[in-house]
FITORDO-882482 format. One record per atom (N, C-alpha, C): x negated, y negated, z; atom name; residue number from 1. Coordinates in steps of 0.05 Angstrom, whole numbers, plus 32768, in hexadecimal, padded with zeros to 4 digits. Example, Ala and Ser with C-alpha at 12.3 -4.5 7.8 and 13.67 -1.06 7.14 Angstrom:
REM residues 2
7EF8, 8072, 809C, N, 1
7F0A, 805A, 809C, CA, 1
7EF8, 8042, 809C, C, 1
7EFF, 802D, 808E, N, 2
7EEF, 8015, 808F, CA, 2
7EFE, 7FFF, 809D, C, 2
REM end
This chain:
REM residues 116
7FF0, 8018, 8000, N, 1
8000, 8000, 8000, CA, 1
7FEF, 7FE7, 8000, C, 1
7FD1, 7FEB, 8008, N, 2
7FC6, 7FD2, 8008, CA, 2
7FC5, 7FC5, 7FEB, C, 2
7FBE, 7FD0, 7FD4, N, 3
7FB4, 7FD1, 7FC7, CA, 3
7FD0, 7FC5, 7FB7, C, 3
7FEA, 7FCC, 7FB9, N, 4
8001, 7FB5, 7FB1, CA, 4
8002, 7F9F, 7FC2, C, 4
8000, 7F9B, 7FCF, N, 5
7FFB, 7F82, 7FE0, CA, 5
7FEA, 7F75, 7FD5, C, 5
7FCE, 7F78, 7FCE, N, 6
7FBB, 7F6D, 7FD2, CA, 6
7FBD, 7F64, 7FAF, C, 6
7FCB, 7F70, 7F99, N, 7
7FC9, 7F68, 7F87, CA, 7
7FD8, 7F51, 7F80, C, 7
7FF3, 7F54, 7F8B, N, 8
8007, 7F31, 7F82, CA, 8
7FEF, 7F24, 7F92, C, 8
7FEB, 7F23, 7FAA, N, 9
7FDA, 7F0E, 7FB2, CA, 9
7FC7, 7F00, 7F9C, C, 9
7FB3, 7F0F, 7F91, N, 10
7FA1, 7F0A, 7F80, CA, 10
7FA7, 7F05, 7F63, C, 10
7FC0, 7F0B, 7F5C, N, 11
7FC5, 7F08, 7F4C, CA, 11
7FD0, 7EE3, 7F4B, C, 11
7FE1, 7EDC, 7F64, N, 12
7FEE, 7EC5, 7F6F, CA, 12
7FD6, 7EB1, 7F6A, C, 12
7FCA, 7EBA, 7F76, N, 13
7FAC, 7EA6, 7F85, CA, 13
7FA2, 7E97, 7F6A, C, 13
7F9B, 7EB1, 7F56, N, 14
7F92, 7EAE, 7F3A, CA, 14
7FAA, 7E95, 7F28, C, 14
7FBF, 7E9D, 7F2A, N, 15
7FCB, 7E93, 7F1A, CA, 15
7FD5, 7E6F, 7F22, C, 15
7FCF, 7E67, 7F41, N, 16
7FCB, 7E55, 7F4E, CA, 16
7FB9, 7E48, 7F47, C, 16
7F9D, 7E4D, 7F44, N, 17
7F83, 7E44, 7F3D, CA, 17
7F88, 7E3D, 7F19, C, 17
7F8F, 7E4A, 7F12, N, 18
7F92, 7E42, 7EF7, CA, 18
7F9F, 7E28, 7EF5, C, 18
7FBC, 7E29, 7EFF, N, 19
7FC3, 7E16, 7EFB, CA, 19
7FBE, 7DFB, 7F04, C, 19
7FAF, 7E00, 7F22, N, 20
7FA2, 7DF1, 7F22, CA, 20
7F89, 7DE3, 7F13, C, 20
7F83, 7DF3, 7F0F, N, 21
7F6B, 7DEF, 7EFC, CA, 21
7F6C, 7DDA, 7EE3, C, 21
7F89, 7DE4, 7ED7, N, 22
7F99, 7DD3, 7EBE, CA, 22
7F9A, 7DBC, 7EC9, C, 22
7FA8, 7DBE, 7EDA, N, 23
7FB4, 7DA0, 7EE4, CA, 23
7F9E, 7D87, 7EF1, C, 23
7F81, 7D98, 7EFB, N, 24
7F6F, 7D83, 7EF8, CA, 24
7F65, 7D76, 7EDC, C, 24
7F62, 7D8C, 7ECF, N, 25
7F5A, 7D82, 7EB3, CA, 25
7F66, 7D71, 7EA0, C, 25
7F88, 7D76, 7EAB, N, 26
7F97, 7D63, 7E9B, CA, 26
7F92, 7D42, 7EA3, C, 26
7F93, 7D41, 7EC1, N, 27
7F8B, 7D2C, 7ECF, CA, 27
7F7D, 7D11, 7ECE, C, 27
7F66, 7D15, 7EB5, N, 28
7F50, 7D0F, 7EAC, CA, 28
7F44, 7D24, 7E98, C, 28
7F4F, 7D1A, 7E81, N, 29
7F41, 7D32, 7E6B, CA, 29
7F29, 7D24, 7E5D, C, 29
7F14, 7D40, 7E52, N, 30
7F01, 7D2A, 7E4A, CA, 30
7F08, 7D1C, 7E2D, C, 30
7EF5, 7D06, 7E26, N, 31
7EFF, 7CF7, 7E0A, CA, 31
7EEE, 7D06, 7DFE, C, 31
7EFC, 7D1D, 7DE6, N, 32
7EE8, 7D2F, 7DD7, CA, 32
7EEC, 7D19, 7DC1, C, 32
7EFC, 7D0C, 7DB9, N, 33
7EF4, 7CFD, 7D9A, CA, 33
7EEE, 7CE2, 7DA9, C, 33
7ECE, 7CD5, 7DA1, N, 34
7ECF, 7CBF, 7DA4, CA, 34
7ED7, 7CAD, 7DA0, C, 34
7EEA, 7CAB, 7D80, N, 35
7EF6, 7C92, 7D7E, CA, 35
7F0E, 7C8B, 7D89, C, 35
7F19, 7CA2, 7D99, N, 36
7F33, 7CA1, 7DAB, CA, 36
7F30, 7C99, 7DC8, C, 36
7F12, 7C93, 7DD2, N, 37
7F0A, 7C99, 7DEC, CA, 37
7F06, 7C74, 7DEB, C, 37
7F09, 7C68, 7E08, N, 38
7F0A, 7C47, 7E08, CA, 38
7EF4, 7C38, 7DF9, C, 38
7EDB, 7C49, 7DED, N, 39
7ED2, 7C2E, 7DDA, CA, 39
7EE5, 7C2D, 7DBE, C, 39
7EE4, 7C44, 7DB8, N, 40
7EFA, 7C4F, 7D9C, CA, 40
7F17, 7C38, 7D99, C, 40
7F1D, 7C34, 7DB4, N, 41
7F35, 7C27, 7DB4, CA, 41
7F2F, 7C0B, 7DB3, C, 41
7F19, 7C01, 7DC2, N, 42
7F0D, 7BD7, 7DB8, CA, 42
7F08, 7BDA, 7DA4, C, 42
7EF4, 7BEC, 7D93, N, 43
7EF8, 7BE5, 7D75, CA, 43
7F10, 7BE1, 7D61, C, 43
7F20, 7BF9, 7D6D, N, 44
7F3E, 7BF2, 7D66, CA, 44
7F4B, 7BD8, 7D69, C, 44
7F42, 7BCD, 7D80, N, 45
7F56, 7BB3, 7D81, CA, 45
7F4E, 7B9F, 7D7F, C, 45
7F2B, 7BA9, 7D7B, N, 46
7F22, 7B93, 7D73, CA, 46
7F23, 7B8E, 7D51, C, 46
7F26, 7B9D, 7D41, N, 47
7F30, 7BA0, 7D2A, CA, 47
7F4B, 7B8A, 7D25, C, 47
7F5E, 7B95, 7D34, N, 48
7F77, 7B91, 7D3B, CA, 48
7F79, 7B6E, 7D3C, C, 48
7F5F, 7B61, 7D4B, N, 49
7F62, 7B4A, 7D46, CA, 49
7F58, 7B3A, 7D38, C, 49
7F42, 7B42, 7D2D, N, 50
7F3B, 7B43, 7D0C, CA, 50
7F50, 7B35, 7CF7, C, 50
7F62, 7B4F, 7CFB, N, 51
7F6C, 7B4B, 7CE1, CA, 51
7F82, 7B3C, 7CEC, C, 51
7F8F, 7B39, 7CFE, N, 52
7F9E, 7B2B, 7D0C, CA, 52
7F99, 7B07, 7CFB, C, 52
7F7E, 7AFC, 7D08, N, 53
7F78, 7AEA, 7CFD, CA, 53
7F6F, 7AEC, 7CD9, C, 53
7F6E, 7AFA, 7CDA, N, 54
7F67, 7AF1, 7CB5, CA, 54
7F7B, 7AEB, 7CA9, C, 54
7F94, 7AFE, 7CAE, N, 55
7FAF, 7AFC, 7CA7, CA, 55
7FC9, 7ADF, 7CB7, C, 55
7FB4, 7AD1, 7CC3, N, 56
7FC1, 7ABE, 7CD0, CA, 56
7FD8, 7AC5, 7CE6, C, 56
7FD5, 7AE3, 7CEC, N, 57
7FEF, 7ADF, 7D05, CA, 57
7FE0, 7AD7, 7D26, C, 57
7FCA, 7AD5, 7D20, N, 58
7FBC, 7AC8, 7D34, CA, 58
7FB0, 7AAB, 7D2B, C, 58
7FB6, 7A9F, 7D3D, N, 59
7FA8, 7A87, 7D41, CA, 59
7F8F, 7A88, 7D47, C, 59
7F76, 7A6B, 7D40, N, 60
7F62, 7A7D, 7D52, CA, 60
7F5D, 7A77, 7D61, C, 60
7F68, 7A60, 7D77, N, 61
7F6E, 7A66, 7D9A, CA, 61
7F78, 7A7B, 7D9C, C, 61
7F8C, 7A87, 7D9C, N, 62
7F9C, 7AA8, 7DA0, CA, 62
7F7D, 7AB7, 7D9A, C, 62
7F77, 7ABF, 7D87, N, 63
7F5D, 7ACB, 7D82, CA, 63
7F46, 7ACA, 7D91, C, 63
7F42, 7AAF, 7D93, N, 64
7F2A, 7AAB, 7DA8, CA, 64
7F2C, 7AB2, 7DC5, C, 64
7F45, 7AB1, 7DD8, N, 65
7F4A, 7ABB, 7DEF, CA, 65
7F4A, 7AE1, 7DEA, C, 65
7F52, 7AE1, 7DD6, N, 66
7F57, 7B08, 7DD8, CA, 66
7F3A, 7B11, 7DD5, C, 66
7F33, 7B06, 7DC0, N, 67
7F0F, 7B0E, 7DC1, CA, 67
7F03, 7B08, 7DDA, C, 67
7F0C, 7AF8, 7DED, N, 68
7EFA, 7AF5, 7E0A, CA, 68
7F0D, 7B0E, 7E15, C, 68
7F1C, 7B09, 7E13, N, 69
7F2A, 7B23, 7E21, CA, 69
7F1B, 7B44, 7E22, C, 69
7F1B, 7B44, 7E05, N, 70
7F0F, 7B5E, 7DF6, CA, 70
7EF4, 7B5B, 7E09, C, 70
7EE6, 7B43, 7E04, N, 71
7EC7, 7B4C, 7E13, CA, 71
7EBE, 7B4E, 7E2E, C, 71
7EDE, 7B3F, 7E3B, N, 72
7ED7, 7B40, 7E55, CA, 72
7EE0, 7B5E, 7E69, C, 72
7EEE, 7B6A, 7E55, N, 73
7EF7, 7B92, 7E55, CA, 73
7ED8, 7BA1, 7E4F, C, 73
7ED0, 7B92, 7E37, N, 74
7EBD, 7B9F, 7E33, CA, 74
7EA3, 7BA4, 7E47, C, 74
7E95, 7B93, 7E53, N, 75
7E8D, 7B82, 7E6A, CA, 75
7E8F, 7B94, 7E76, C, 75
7EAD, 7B9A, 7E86, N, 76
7EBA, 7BA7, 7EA3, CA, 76
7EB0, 7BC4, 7E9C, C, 76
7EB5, 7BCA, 7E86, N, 77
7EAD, 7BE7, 7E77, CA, 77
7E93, 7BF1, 7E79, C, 77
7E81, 7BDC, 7E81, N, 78
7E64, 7BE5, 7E77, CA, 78
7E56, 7BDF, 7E9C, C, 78
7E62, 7BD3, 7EAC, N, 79
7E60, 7BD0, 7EC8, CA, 79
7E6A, 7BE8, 7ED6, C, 79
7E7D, 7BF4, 7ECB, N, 80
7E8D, 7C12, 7ED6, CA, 80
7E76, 7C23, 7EC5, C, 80
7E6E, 7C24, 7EB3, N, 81
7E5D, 7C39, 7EAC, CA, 81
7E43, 7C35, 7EAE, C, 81
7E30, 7C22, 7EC2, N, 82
7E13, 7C16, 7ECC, CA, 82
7E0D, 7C30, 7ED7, C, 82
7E21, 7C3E, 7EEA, N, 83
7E14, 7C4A, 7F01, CA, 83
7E0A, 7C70, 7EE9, C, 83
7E0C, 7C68, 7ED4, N, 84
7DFC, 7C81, 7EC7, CA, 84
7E13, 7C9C, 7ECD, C, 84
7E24, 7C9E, 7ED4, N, 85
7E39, 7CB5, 7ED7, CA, 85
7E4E, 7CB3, 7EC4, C, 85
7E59, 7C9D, 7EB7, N, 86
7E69, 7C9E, 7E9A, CA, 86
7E80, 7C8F, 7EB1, C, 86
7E9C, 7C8F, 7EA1, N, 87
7EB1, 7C87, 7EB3, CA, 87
7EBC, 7C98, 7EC8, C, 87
7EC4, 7C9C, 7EE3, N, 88
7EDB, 7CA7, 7EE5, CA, 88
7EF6, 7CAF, 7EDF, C, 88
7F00, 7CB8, 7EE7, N, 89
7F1F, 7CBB, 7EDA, CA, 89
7F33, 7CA4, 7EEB, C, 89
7F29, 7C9D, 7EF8, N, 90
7F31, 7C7F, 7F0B, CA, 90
7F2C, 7C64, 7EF8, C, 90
7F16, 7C60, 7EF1, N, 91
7F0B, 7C52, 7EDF, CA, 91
7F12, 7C4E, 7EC7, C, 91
7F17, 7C68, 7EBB, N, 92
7F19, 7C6E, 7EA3, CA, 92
7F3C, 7C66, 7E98, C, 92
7F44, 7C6D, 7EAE, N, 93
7F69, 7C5E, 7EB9, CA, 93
7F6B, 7C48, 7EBB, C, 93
7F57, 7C35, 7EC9, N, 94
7F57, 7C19, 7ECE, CA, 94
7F50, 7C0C, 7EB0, C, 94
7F3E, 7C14, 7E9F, N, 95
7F36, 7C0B, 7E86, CA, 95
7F51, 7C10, 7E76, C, 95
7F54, 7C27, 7E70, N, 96
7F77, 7C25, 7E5F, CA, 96
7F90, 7C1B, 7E61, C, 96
7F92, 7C15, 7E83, N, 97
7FA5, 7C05, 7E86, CA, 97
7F9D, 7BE4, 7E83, C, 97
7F8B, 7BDC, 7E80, N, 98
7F80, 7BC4, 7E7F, CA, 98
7F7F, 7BC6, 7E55, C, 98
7F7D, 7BD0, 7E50, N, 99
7F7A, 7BDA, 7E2A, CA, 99
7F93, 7BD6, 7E1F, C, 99
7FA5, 7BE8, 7E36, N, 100
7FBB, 7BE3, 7E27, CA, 100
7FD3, 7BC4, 7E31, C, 100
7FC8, 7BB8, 7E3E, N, 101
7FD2, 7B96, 7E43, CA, 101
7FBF, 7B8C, 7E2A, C, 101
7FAC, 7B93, 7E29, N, 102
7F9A, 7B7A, 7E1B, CA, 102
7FAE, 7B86, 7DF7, C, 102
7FB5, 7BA3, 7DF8, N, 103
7FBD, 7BAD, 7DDB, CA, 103
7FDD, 7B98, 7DD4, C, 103
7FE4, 7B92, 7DEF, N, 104
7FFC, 7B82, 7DEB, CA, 104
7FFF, 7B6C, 7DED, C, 104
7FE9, 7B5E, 7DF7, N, 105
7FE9, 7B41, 7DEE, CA, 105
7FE6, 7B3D, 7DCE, C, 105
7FD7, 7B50, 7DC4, N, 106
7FC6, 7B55, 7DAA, CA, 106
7FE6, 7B53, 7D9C, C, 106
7FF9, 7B5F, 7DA9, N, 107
800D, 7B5D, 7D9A, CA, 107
801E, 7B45, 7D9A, C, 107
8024, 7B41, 7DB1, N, 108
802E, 7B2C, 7DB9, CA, 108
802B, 7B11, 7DA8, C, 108
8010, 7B0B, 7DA3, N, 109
8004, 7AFA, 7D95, CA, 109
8001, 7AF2, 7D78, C, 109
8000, 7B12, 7D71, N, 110
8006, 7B13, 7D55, CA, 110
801F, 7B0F, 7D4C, C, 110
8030, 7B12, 7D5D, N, 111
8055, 7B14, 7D54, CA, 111
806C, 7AFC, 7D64, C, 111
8052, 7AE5, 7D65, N, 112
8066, 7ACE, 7D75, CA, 112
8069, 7ABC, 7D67, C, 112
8064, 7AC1, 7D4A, N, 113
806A, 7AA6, 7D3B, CA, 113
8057, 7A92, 7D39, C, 113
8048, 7A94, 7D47, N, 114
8031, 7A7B, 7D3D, CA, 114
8022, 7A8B, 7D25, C, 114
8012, 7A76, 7D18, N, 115
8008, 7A82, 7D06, CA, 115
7FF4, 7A67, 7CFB, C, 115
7FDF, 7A69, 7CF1, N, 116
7FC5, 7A54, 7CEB, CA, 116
7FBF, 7A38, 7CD4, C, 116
REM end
């Protein structure tokens, strides 16, 4: 009888660990494509305001504050990664939620009607 006992256990334990296991990994996954991982994404928006201004839906006050914007993310980006360990997943959260305000001013700006 030990030997049924002892197998749901191990079997439980196992299937616990796994999922745990998933669920750290999901948590913070790593960025396997670089152009999807937070520099991938400033070039994106920095693109984004590029063409923004060439096409005149930016002004270039509007332009010139987003580009300080863009560099002062950028900046924060390179101060979180000094200490030689890459970002955390704390970090790496604080940067995309800060990416994705700056992605919406980007919009904001482009779609308020001023124009050059």
């Amino acid at each position: 009888m030990e030997s049924k006992t002892k197998r749901p256990v191990t079997v439980t334990f196992g299937l616990t660990m796994l999922l745990l296991g998933g669920m750290l990994m999901s948590a913070c996954p790593a960025q396997a494509d670089p152009g999807y991982g937070v520099n991938g994404r400033q070039v994106r928006q920095q693109k984004r305001i590029s063409r923004g201004w060439k096409s005149g839906a930016l002004t270039g006050r509007e332009a010139y504050k987003i580009q300080k914007d863009q560099a002062q993310l950028a900046r924060r980006e390179a101060r979180m990664r000094a200490d030689g360990g890459g970002l955390s997943c704390k970090e790496r959260a604080k940067l995309e939620h800060q990416q994705n305000k700056l992605s919406h001013d980007i919009y904001q700006q482009k779609h308020d009607g001023q124009s050059r």
